[in-house]
mmCIF file of the N, C-alpha and C atoms, coordinates in Angstrom:
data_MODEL
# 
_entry.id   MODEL 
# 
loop_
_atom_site.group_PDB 
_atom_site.id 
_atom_site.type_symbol 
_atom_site.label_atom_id 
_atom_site.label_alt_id 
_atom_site.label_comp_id 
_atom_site.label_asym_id 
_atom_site.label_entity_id 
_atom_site.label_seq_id 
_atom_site.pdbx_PDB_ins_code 
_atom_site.Cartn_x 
_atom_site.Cartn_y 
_atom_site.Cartn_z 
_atom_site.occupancy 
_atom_site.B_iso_or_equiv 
_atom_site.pdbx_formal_charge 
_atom_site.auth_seq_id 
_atom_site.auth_comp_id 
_atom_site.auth_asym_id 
_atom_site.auth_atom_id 
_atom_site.pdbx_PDB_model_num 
ATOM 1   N N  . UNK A 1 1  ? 122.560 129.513 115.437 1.00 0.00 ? 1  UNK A N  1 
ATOM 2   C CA . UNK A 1 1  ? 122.986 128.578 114.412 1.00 0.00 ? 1  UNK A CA 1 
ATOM 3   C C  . UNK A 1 1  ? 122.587 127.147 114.769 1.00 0.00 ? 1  UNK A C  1 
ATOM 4   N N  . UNK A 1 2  ? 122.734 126.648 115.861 1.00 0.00 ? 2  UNK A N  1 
ATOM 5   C CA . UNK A 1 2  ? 122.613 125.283 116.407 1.00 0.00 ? 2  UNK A CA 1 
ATOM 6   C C  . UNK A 1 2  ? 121.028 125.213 116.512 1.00 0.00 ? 2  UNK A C  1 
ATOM 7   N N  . UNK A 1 3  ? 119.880 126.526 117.037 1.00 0.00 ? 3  UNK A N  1 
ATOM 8   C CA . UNK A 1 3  ? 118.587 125.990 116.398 1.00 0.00 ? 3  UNK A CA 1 
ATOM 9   C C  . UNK A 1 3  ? 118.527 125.578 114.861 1.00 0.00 ? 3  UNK A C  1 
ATOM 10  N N  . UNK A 1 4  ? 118.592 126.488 114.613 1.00 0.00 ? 4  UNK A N  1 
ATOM 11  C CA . UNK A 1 4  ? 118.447 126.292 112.689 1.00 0.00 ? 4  UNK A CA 1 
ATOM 12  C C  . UNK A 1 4  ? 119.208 124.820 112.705 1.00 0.00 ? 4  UNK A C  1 
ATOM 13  N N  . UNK A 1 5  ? 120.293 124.497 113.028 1.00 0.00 ? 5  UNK A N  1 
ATOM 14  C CA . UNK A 1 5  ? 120.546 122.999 112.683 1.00 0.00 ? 5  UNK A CA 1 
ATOM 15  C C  . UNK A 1 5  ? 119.372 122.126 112.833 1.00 0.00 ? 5  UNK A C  1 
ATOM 16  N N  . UNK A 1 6  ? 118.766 122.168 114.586 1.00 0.00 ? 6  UNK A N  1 
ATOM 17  C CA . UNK A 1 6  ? 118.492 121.432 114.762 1.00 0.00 ? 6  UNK A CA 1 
ATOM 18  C C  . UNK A 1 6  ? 116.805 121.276 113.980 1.00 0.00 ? 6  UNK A C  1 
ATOM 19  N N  . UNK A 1 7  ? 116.312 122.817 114.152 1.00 0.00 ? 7  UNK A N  1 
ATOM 20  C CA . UNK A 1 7  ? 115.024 122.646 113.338 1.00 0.00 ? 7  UNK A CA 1 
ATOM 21  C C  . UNK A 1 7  ? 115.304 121.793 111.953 1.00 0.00 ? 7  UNK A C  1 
ATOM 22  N N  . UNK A 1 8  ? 116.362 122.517 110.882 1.00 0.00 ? 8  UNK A N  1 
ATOM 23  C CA . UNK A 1 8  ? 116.433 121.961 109.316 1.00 0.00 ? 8  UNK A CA 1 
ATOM 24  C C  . UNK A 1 8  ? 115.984 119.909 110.011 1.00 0.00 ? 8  UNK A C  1 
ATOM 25  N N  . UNK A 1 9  ? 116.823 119.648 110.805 1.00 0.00 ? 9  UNK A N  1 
ATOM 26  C CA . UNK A 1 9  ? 117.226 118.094 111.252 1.00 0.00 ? 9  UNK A CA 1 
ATOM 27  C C  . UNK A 1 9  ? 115.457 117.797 111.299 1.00 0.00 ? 9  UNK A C  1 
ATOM 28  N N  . UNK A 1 10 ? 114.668 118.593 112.310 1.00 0.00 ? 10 UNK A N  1 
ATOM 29  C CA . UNK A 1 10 ? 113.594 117.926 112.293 1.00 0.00 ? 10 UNK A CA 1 
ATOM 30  C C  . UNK A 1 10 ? 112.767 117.896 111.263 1.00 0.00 ? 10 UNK A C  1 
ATOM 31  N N  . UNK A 1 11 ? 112.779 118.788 110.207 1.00 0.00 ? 11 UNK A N  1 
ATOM 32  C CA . UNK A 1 11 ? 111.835 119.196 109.293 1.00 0.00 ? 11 UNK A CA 1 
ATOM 33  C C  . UNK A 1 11 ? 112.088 117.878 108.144 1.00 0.00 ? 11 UNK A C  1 
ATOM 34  N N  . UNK A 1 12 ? 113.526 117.766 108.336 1.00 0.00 ? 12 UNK A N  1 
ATOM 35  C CA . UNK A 1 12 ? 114.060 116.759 107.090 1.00 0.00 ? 12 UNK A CA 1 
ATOM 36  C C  . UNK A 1 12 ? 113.503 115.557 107.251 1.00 0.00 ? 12 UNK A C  1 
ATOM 37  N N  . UNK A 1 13 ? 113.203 114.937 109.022 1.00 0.00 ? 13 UNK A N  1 
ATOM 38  C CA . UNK A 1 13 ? 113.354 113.679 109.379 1.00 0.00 ? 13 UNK A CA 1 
ATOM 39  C C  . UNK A 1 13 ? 111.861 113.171 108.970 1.00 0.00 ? 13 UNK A C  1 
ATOM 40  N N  . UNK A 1 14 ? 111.775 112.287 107.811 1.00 0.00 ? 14 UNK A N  1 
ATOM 41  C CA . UNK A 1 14 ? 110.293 111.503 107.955 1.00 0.00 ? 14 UNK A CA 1 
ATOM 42  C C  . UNK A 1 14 ? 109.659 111.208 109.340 1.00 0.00 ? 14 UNK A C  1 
ATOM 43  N N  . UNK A 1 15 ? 108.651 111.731 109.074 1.00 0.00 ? 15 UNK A N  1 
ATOM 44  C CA . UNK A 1 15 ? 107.382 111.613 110.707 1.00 0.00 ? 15 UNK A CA 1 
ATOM 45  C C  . UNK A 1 15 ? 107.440 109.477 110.363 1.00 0.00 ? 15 UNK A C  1 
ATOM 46  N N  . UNK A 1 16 ? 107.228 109.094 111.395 1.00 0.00 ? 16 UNK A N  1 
ATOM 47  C CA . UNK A 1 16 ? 106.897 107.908 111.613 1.00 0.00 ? 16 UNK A CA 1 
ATOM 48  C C  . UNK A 1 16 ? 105.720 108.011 112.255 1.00 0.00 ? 16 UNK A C  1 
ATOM 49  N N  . UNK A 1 17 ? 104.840 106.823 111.908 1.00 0.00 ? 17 UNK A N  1 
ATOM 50  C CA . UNK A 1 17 ? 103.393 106.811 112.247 1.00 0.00 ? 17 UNK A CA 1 
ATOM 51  C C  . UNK A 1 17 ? 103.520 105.430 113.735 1.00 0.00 ? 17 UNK A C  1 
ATOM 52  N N  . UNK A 1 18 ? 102.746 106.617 114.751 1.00 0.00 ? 18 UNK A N  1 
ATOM 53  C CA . UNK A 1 18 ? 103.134 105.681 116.045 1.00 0.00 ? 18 UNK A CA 1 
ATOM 54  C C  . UNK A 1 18 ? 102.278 104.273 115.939 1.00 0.00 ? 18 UNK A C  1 
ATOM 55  N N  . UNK A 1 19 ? 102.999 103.310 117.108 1.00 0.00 ? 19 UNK A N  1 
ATOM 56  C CA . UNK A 1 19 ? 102.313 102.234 117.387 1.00 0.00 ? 19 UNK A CA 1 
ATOM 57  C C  . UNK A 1 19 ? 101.023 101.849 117.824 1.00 0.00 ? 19 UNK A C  1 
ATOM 58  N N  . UNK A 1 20 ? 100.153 100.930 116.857 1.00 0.00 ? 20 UNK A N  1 
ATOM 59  C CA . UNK A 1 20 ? 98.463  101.303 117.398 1.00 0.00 ? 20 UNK A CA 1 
ATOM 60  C C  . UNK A 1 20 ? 98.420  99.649  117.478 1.00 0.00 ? 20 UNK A C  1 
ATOM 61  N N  . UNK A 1 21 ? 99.165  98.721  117.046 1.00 0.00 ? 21 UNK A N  1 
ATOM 62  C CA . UNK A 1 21 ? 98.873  97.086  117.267 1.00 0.00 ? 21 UNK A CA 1 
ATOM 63  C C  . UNK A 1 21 ? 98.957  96.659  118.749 1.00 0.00 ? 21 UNK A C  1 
ATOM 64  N N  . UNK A 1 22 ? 98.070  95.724  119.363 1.00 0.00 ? 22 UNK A N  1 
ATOM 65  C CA . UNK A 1 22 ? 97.990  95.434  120.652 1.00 0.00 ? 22 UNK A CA 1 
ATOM 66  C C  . UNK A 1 22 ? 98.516  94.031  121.013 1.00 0.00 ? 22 UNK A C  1 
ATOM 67  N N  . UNK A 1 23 ? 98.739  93.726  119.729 1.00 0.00 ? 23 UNK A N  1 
ATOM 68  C CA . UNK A 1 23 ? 99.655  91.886  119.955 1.00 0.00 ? 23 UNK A CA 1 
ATOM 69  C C  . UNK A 1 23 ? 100.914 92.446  119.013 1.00 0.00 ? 23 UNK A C  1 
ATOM 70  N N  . UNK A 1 24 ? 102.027 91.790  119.354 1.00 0.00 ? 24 UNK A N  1 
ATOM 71  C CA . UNK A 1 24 ? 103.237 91.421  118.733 1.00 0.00 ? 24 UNK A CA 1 
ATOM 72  C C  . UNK A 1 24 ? 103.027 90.746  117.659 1.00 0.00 ? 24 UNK A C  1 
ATOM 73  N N  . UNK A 1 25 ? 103.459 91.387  116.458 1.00 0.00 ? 25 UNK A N  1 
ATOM 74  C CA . UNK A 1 25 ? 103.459 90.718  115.128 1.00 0.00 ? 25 UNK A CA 1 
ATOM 75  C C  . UNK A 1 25 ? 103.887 89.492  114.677 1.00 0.00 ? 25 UNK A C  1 
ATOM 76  N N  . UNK A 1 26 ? 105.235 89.446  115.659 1.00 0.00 ? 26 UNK A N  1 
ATOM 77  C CA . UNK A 1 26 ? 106.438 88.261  115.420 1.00 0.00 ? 26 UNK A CA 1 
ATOM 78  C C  . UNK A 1 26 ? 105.204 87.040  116.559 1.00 0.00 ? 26 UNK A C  1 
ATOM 79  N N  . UNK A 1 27 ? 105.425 87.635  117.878 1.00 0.00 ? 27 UNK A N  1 
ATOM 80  C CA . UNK A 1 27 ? 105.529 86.679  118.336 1.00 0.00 ? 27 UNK A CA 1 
ATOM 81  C C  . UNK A 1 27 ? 103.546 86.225  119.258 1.00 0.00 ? 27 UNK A C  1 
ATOM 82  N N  . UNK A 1 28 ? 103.205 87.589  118.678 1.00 0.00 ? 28 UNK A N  1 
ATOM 83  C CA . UNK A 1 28 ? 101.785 87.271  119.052 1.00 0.00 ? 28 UNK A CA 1 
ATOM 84  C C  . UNK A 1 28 ? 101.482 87.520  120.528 1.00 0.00 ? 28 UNK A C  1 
ATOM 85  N N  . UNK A 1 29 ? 102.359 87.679  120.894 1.00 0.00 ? 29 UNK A N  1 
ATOM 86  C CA . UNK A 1 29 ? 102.342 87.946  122.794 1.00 0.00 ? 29 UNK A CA 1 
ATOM 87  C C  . UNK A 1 29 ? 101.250 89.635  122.815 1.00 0.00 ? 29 UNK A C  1 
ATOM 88  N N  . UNK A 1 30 ? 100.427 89.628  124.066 1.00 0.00 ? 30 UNK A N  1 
ATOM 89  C CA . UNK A 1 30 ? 99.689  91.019  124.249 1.00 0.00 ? 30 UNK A CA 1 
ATOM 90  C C  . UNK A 1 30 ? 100.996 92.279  124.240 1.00 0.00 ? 30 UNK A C  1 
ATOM 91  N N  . UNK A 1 31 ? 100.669 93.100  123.830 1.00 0.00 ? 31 UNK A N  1 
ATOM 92  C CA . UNK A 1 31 ? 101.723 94.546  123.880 1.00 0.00 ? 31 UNK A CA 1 
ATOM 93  C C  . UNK A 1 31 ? 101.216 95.664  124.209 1.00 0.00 ? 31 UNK A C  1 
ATOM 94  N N  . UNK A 1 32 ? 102.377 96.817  124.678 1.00 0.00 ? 32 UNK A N  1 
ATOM 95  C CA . UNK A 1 32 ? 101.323 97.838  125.555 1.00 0.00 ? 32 UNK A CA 1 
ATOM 96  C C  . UNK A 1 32 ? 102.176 99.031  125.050 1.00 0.00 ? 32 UNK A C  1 
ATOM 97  N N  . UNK A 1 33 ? 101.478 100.150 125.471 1.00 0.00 ? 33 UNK A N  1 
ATOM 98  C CA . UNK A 1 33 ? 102.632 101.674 125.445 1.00 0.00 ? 33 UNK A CA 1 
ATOM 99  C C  . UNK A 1 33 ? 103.816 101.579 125.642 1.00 0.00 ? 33 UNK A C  1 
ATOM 100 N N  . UNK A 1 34 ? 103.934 100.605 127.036 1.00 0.00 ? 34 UNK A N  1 
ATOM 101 C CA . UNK A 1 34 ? 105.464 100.252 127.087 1.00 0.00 ? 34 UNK A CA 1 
ATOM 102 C C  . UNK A 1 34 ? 105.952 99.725  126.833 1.00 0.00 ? 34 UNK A C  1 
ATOM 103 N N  . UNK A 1 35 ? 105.999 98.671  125.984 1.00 0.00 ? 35 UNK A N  1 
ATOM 104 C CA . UNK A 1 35 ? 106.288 97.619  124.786 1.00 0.00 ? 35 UNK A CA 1 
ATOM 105 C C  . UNK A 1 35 ? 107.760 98.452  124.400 1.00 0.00 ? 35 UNK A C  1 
ATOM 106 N N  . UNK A 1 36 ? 108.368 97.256  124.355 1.00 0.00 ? 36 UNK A N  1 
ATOM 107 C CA . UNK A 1 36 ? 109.599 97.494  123.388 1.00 0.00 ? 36 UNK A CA 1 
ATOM 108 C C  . UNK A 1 36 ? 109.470 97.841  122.068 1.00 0.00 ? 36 UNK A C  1 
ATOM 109 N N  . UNK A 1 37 ? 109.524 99.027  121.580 1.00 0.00 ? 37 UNK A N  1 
ATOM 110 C CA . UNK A 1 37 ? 109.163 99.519  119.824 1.00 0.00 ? 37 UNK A CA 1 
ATOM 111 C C  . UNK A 1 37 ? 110.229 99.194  118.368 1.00 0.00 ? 37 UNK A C  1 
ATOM 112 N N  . UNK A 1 38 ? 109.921 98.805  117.287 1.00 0.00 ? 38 UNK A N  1 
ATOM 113 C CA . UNK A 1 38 ? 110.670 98.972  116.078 1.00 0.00 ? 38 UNK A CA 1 
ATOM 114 C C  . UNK A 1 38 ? 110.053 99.548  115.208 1.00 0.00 ? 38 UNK A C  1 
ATOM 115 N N  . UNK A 1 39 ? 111.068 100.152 114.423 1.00 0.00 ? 39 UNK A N  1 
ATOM 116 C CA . UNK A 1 39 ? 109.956 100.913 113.242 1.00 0.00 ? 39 UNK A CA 1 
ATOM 117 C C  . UNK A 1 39 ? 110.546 100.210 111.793 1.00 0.00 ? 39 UNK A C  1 
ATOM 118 N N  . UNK A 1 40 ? 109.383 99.832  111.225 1.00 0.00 ? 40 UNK A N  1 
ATOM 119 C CA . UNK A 1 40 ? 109.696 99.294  109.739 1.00 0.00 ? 40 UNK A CA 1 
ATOM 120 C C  . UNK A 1 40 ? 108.991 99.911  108.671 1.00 0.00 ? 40 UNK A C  1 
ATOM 121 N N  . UNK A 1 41 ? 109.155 100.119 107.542 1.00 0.00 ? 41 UNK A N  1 
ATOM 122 C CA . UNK A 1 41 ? 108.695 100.924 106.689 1.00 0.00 ? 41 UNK A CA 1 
ATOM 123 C C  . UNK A 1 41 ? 108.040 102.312 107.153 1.00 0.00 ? 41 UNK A C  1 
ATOM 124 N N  . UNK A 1 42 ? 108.751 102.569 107.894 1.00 0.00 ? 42 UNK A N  1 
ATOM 125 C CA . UNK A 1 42 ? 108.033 103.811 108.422 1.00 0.00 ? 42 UNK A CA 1 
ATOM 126 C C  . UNK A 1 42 ? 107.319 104.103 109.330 1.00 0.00 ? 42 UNK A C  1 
ATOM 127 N N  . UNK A 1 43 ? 107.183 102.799 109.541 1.00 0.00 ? 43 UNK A N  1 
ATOM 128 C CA . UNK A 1 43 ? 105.801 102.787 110.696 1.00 0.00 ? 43 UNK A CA 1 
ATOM 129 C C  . UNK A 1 43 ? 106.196 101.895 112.251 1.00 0.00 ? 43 UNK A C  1 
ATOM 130 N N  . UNK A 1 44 ? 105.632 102.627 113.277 1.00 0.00 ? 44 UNK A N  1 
ATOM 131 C CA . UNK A 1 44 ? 106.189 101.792 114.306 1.00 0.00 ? 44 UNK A CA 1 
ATOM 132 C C  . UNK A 1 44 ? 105.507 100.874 114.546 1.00 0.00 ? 44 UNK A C  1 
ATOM 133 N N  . UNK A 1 45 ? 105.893 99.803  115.556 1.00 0.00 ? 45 UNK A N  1 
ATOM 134 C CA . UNK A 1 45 ? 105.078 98.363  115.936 1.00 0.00 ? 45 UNK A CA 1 
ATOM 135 C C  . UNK A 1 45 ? 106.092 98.398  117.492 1.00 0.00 ? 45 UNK A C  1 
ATOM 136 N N  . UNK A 1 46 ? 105.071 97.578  118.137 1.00 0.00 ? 46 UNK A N  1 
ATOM 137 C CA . UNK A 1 46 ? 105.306 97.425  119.296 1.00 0.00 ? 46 UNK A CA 1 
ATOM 138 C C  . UNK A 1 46 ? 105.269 95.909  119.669 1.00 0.00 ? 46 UNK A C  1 
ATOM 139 N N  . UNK A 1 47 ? 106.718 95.530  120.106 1.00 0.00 ? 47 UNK A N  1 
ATOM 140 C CA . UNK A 1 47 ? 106.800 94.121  120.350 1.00 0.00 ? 47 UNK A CA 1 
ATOM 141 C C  . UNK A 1 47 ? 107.064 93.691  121.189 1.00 0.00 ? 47 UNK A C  1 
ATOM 142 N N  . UNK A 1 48 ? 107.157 92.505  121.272 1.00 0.00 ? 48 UNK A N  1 
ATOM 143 C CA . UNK A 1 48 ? 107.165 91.199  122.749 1.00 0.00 ? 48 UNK A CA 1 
ATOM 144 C C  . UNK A 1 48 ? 108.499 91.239  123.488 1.00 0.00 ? 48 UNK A C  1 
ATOM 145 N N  . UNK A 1 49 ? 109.206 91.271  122.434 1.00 0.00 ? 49 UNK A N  1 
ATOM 146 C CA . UNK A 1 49 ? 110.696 91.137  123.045 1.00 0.00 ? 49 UNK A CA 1 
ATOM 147 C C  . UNK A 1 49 ? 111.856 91.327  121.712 1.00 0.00 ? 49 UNK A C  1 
ATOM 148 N N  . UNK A 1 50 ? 113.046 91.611  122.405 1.00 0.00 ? 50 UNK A N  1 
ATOM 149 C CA . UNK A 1 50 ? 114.131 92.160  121.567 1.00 0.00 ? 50 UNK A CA 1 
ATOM 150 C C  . UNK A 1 50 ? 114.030 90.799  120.505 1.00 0.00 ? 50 UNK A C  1 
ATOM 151 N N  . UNK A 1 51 ? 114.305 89.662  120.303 1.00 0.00 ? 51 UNK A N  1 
ATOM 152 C CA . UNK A 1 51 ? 114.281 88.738  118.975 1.00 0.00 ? 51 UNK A CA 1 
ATOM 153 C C  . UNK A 1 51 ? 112.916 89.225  118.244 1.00 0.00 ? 51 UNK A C  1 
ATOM 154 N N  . UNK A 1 52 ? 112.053 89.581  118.890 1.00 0.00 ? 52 UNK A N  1 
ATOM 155 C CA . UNK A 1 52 ? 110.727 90.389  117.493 1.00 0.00 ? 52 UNK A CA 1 
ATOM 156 C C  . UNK A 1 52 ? 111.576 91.208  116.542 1.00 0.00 ? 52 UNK A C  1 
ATOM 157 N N  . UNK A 1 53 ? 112.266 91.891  117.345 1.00 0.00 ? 53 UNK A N  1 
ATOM 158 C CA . UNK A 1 53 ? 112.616 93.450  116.253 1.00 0.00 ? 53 UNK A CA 1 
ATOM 159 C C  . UNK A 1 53 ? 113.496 92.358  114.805 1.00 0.00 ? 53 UNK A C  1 
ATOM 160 N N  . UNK A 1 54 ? 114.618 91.777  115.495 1.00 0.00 ? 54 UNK A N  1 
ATOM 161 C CA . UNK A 1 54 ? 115.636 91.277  114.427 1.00 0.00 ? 54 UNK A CA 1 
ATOM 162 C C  . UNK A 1 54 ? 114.288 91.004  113.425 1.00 0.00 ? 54 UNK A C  1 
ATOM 163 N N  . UNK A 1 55 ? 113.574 89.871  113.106 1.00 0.00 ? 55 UNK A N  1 
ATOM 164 C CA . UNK A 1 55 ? 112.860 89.124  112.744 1.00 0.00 ? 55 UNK A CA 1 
ATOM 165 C C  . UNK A 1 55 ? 111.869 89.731  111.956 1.00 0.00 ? 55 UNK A C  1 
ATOM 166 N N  . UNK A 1 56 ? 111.183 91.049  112.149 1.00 0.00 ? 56 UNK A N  1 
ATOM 167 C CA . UNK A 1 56 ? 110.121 91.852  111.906 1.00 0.00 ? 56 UNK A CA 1 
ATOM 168 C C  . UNK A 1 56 ? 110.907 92.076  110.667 1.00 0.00 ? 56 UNK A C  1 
ATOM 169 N N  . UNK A 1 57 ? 112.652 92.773  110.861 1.00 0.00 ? 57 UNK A N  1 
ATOM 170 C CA . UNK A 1 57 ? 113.237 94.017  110.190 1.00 0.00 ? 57 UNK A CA 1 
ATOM 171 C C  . UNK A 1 57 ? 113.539 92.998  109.124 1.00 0.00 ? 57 UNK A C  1 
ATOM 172 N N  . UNK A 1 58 ? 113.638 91.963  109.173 1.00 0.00 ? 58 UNK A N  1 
ATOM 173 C CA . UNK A 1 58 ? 114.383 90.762  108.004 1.00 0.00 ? 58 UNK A CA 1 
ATOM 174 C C  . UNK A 1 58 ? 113.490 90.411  107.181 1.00 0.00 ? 58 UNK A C  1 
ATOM 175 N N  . UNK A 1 59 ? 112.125 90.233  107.398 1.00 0.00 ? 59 UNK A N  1 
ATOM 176 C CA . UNK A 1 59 ? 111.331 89.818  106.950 1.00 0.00 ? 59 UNK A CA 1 
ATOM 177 C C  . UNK A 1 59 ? 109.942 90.318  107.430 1.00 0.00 ? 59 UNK A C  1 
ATOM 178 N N  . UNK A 1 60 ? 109.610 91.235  107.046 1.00 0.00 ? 60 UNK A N  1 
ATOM 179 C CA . UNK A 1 60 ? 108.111 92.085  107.076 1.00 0.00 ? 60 UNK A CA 1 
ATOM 180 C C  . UNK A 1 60 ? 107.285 91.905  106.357 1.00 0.00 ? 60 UNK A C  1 
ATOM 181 N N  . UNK A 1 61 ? 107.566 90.838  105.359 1.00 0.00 ? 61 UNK A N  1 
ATOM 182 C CA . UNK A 1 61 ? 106.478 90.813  104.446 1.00 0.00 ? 61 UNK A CA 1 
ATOM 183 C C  . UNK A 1 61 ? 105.579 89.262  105.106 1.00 0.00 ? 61 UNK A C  1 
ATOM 184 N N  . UNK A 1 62 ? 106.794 88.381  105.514 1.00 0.00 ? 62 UNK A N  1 
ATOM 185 C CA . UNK A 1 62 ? 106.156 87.361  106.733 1.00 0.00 ? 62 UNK A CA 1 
ATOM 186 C C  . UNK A 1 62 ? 105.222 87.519  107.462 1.00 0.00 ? 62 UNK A C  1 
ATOM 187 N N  . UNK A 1 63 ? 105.210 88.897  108.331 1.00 0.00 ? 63 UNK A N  1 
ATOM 188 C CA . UNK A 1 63 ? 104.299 89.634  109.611 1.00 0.00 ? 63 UNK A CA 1 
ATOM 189 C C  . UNK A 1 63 ? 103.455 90.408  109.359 1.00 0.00 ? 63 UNK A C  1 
ATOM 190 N N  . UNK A 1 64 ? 103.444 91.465  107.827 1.00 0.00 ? 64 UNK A N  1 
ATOM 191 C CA . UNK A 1 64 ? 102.690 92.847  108.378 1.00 0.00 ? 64 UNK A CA 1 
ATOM 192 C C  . UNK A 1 64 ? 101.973 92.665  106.631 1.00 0.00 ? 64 UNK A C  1 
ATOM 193 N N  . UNK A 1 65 ? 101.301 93.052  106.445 1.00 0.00 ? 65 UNK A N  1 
ATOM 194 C CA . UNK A 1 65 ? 99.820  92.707  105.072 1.00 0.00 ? 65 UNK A CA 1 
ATOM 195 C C  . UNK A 1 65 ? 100.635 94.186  104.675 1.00 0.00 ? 65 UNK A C  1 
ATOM 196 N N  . UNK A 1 66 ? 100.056 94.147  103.225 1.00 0.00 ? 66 UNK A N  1 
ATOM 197 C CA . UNK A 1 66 ? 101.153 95.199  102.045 1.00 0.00 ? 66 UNK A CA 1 
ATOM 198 C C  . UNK A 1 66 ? 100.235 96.826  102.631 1.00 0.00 ? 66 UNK A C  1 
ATOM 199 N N  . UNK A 1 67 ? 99.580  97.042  103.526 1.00 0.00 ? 67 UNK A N  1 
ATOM 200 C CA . UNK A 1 67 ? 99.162  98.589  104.480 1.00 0.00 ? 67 UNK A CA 1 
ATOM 201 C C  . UNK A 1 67 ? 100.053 98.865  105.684 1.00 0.00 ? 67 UNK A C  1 
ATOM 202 N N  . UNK A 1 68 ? 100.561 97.401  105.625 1.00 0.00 ? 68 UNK A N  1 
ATOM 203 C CA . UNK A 1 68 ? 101.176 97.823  106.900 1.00 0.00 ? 68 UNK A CA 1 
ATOM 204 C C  . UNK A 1 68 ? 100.723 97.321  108.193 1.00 0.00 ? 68 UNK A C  1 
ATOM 205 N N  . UNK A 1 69 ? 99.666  96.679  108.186 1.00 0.00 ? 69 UNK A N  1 
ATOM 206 C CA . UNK A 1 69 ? 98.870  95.847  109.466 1.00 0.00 ? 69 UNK A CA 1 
ATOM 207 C C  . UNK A 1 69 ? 99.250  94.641  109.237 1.00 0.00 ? 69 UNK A C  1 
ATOM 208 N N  . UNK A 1 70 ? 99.723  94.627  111.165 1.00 0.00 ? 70 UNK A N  1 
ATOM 209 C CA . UNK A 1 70 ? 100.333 93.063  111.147 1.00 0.00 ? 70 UNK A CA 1 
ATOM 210 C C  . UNK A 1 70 ? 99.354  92.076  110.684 1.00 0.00 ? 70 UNK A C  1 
ATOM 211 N N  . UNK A 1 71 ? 99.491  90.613  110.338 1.00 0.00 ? 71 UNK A N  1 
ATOM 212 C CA . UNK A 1 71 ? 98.880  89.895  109.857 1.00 0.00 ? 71 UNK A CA 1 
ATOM 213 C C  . UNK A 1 71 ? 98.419  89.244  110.580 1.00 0.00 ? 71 UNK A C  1 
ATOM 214 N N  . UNK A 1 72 ? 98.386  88.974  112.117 1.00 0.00 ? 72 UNK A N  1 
ATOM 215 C CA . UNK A 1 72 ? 97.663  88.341  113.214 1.00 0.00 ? 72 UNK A CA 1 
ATOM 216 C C  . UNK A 1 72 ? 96.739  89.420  113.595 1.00 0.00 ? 72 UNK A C  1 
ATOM 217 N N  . UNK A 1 73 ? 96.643  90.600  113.668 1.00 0.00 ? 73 UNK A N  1 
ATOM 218 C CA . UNK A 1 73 ? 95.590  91.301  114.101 1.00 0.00 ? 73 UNK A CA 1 
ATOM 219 C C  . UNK A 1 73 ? 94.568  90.807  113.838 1.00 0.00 ? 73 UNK A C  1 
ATOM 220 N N  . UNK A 1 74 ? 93.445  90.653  115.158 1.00 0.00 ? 74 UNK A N  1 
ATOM 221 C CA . UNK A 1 74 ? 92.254  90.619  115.112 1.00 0.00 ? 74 UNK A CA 1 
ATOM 222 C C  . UNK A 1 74 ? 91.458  91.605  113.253 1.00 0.00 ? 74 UNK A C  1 
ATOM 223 N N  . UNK A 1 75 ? 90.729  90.861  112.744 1.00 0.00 ? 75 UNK A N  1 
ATOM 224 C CA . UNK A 1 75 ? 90.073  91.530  111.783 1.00 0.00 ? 75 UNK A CA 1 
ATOM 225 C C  . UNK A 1 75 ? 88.293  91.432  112.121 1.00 0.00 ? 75 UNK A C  1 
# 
């Protein structure tokens, strides 16, 4: 019974698309695998430090272009 919970749990849970940005959105600092992570619209980002996350989650349209790529990324 407790698989079947836990499978239904994973099947239900939207996949989030992992972190591929190499600078911090908020704060522009370099970021790595081990980067502190938030996920916004679905998608994760990897940031500089815990005040990125508040800041990202309040206002994403400030940081990340309407795909979803932060707006400082190298183009």
């Amino acid at each position: 019974m407790l698989t079947m919970l836990i499978t239904a749990a994973l099947v239900a849970a939207p996949s989030v698309k992992p972190a591929t940005n190499t600078v911090c959105p908020v704060g522009g600092d370099k970021v790595n695998a081990k980067s502190q992570k938030v996920v916004v619209r679905g998608r994760e980002y990897s940031i500089c430090c815990a005040g990125c996350d508040k800041l990202l989650k309040a206002n994403p349209d400030k940081y990340l272009e309407k795909d979803g790529t932060p707006k400082n990324a190298k183009k």
